[in-house]
TITOR-76126 format. One record per residue (C-alpha): residue number from 0; residue in three letters; x, y, z. Coordinates in Angstrom, 1 decimal. Layout:
N
rec num=NUM residu=ALA px=X py=Y pz=Z
...
//
This chain:
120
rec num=0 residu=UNK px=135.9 py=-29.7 pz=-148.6
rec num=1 residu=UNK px=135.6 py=-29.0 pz=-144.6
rec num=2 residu=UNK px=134.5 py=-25.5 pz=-145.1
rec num=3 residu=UNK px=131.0 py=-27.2 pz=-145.2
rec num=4 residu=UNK px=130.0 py=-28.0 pz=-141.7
rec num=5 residu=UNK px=128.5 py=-30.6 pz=-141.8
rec num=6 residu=UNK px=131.6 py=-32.5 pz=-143.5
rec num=7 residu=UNK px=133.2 py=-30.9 pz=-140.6
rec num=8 residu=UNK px=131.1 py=-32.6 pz=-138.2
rec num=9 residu=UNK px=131.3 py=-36.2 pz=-140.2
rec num=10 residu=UNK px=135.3 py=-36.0 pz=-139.4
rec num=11 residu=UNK px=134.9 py=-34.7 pz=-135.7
rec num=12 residu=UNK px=132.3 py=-37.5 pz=-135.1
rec num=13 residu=UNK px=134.3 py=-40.4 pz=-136.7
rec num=14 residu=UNK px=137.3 py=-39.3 pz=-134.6
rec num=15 residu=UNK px=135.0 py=-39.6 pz=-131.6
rec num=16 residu=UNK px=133.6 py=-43.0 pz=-132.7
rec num=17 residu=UNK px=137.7 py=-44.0 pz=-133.1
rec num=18 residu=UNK px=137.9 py=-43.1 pz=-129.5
rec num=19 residu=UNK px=134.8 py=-45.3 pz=-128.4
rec num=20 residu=UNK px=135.6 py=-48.4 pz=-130.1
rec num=21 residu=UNK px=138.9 py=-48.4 pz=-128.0
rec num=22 residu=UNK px=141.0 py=-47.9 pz=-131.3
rec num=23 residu=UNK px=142.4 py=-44.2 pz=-130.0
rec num=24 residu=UNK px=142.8 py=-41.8 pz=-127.1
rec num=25 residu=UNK px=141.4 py=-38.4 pz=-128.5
rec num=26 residu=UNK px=143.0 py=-35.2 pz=-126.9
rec num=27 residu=UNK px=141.9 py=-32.7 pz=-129.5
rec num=28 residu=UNK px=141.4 py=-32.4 pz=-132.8
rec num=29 residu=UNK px=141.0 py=-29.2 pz=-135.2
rec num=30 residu=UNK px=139.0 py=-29.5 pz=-138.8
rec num=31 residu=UNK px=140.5 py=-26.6 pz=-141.2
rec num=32 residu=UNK px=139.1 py=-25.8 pz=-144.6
rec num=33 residu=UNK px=141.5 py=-28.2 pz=-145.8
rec num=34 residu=UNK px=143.2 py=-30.2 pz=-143.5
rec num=35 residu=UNK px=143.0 py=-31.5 pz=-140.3
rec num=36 residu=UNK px=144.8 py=-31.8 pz=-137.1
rec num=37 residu=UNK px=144.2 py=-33.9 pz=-134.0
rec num=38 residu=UNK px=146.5 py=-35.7 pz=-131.1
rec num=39 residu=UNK px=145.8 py=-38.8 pz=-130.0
rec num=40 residu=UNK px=147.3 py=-41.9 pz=-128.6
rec num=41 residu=UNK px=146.9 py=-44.8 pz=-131.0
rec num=42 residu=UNK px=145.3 py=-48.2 pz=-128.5
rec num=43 residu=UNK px=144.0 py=-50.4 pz=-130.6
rec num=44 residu=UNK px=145.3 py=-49.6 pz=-133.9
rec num=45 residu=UNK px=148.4 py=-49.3 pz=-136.0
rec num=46 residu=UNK px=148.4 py=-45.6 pz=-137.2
rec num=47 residu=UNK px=148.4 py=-46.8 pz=-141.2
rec num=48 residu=UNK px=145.2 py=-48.6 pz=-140.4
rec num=49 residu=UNK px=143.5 py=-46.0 pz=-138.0
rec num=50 residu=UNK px=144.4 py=-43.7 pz=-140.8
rec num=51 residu=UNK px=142.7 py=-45.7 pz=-143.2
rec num=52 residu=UNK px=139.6 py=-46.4 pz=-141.6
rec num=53 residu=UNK px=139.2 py=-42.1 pz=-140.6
rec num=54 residu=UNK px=140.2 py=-41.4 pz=-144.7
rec num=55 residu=UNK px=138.0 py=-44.2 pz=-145.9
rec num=56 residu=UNK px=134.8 py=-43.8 pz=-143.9
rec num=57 residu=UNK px=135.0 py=-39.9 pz=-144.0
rec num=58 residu=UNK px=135.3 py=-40.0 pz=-147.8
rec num=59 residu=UNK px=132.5 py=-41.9 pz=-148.2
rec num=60 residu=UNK px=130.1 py=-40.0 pz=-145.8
rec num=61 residu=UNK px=131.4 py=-36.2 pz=-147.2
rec num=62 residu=UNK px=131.3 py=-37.4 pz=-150.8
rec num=63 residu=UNK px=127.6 py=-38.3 pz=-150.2
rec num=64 residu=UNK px=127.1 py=-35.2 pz=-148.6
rec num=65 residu=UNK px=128.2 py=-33.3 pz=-151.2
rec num=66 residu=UNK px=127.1 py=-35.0 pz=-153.6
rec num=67 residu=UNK px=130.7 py=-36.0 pz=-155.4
rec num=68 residu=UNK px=132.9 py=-38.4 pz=-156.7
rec num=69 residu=UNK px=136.6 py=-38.9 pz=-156.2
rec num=70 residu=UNK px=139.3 py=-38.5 pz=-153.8
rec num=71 residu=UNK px=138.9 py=-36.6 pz=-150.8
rec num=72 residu=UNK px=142.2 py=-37.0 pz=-149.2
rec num=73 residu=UNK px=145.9 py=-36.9 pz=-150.5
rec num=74 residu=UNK px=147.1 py=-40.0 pz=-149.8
rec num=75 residu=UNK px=149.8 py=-39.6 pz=-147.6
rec num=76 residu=UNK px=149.7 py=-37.8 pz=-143.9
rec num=77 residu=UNK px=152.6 py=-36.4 pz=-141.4
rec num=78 residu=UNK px=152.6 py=-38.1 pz=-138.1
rec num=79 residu=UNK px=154.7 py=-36.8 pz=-134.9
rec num=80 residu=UNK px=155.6 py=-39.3 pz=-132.0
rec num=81 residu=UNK px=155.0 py=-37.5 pz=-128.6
rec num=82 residu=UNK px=157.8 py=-38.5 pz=-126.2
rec num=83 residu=UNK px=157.2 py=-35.9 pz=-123.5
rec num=84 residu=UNK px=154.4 py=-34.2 pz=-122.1
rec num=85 residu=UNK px=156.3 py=-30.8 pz=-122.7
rec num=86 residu=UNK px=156.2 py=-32.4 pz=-126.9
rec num=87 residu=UNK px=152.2 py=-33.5 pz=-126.0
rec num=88 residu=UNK px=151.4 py=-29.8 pz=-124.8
rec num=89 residu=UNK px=152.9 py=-27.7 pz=-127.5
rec num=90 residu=UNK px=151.0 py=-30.0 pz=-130.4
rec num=91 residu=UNK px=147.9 py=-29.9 pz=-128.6
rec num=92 residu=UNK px=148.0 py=-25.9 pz=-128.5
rec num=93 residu=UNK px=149.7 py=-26.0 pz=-132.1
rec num=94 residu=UNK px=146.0 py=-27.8 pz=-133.1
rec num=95 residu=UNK px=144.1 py=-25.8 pz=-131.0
rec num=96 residu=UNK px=145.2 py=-22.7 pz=-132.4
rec num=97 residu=UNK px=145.5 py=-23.7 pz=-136.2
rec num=98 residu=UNK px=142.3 py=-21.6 pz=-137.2
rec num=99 residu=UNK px=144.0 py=-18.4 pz=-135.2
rec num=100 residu=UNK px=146.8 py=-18.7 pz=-137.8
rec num=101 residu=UNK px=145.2 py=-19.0 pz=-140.5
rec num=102 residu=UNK px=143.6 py=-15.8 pz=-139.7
rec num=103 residu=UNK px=139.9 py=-17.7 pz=-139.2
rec num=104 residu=UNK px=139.2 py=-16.1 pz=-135.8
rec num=105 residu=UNK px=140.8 py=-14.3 pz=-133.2
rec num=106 residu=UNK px=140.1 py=-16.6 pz=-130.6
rec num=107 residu=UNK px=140.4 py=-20.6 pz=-130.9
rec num=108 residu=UNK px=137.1 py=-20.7 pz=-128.9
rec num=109 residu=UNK px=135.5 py=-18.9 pz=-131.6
rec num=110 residu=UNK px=136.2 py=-21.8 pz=-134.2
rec num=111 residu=UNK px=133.2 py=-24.3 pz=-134.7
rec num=112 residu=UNK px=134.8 py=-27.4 pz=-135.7
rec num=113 residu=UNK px=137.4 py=-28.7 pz=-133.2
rec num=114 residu=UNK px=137.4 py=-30.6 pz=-130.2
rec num=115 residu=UNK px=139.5 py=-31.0 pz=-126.8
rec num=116 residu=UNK px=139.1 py=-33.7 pz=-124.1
rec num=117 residu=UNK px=140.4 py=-31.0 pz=-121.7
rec num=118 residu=UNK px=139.2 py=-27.4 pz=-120.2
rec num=119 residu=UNK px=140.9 py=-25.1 pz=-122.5
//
């Protein structure tokens, strides 16, 4: 589904809106051809309900977009509590470099669809 960009971009964007409306603290965020990754510190939001509102408004939108019905996302999702910076560092990398395993680019620069709050 993601291998479309612009359903790519829908995801990115409504992470970003998450961030503005106070609900999360986005440090980066990676949209594979199938999945995504993305760190952040939950703010204003329980992480079922966050999760909800990203599935939910991102189904809609891509579904539109493509022009289909349906499920777009399993239902469940793997979370990981950060309790170090040492923990924070190594899943922000882990995201960032998602499409370099996968064999997409060489370089995580090179892939179009993520985003990081910091200099990377």
């Amino acid at each position: 589904m993601f291998s479309d960009s612009a359903a790519s971009k829908i995801v990115l964007d409504c992470l970003k809106w998450l961030e503005e409306q106070g609900r999360i603290d986005l440090t980066a965020a990676v949209v594979m051809p199938d999945h995504i990754h993305f760190v952040a510190c939950l703010l204003g939001a329980s992480l079922p309900s966050l999760m909800h509102s990203l599935k939910s408004y991102t189904s809609n939108k891509i579904n539109d977009r493509l022009g289909r019905e349906g499920p777009l996302w399993e239902p469940q999702y793997h979370d990981h509590a950060l309790r170090s910076e040492n923990e924070w560092r190594k899943r922000v990398s882990y995201c960032l470099q998602n499409p370099v395993r996968w064999g997409l680019v060489g370089n995580s620069k090179e892939y179009p669809h993520w985003h990081c709050a910091y200099e990377v």
